[in-house]
N, C-alpha and C positions, 0 to 999 in steps of 0.2 A: 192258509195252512198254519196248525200252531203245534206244539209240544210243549209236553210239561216233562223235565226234568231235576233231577235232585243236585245238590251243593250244599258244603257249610250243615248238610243235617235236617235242611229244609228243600221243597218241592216247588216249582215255580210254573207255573203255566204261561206262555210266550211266543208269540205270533212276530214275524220281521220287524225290524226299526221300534221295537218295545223297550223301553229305559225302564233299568229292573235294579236296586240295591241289594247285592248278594252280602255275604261275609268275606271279609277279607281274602282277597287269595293276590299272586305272586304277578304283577305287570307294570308297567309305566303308561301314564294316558299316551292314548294311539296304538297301540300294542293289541294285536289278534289275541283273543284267551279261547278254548276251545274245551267244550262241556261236553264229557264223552256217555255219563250214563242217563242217557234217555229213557224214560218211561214208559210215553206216550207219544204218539205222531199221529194229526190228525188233521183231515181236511173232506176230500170227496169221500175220503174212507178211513176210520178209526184202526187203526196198527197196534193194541196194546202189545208192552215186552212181557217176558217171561224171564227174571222179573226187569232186562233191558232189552233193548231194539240191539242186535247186533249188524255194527256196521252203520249207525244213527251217530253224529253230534252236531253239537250245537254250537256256530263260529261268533263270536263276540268280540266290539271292540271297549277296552277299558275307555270310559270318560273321564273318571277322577277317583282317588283313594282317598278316603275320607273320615272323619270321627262323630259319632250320633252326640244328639246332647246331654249334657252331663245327669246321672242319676244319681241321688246323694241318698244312700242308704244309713239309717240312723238309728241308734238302738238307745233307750234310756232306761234305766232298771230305777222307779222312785225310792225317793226316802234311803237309799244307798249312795249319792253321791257318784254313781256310775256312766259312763254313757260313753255311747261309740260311734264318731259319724265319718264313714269312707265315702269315696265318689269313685264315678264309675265311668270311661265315654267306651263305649263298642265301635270298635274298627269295620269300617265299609268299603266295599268295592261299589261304585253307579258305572255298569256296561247297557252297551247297548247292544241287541242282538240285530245282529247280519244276516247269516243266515241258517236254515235249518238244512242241515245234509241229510243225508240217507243211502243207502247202498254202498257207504264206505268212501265217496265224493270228498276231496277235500275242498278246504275252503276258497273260494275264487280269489279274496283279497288276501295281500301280506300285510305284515305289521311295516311302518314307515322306517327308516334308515335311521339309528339311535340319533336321538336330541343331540347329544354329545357331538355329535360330527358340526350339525346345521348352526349351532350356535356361534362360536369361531368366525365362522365363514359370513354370518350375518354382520356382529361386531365387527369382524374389520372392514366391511364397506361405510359404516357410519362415519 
């Protein structure tokens, strides 16, 4: 089974346990993220939406928040003594998707019990 849905302004096409680099959105690694406007669902039989699947998303688990590598945009105007050079990194979400719902189904898995708790409790048995 796969679906292509939209995020960040772009469309993704995505079948289970697929590692996908979206644009940044809002989680901690481990953390369920959940993609509500679906496109497309397809497997034995193609479902396109109009223009979404109502009652279709897509459950994802964050793997890491991340920054692309650096783009250095540079301008020089000759024989004037001018020039402009910025840099540039684009923020990224790398999820993995879980899985694909439909009929309004929620996601099977939760997200883990915040970091913040487990950490503590680790340090002090060392």
């Amino acid at each position: 089974m796969f679906a292509v849905f939209k995020t960040g302004g772009k469309q993704y096409r995505v079948a289970a346990n697929d590692v996908i680099e979206v644009e940044k959105i809002e989680g901690e690694p481990g953390a369920i993220v959940e993609f509500g406007e679906v496109l497309l669902v397809g497997g034995e039989r193609v479902e396109p939406g109009t223009p979404t699947i109502a009652g279709a998303s897509i459950a994802a688990e964050v793997i890491e928040q991340g920054r692309g590598p650096k783009i250095v945009a540079f301008k020089k105007r000759r024989r004037k003594n001018s020039r402009r050079k910025r840099g540039h990194r684009q923020e990224f979400t790398l999820v993995r998707i879980a899985e694909i719902l439909t009929e309004g189904r929620r996601p099977s898995r939760t997200a883990p019990a915040s970091a913040g708790d487990t950490v503590p409790a680790q340090s002090a048995q060392q």
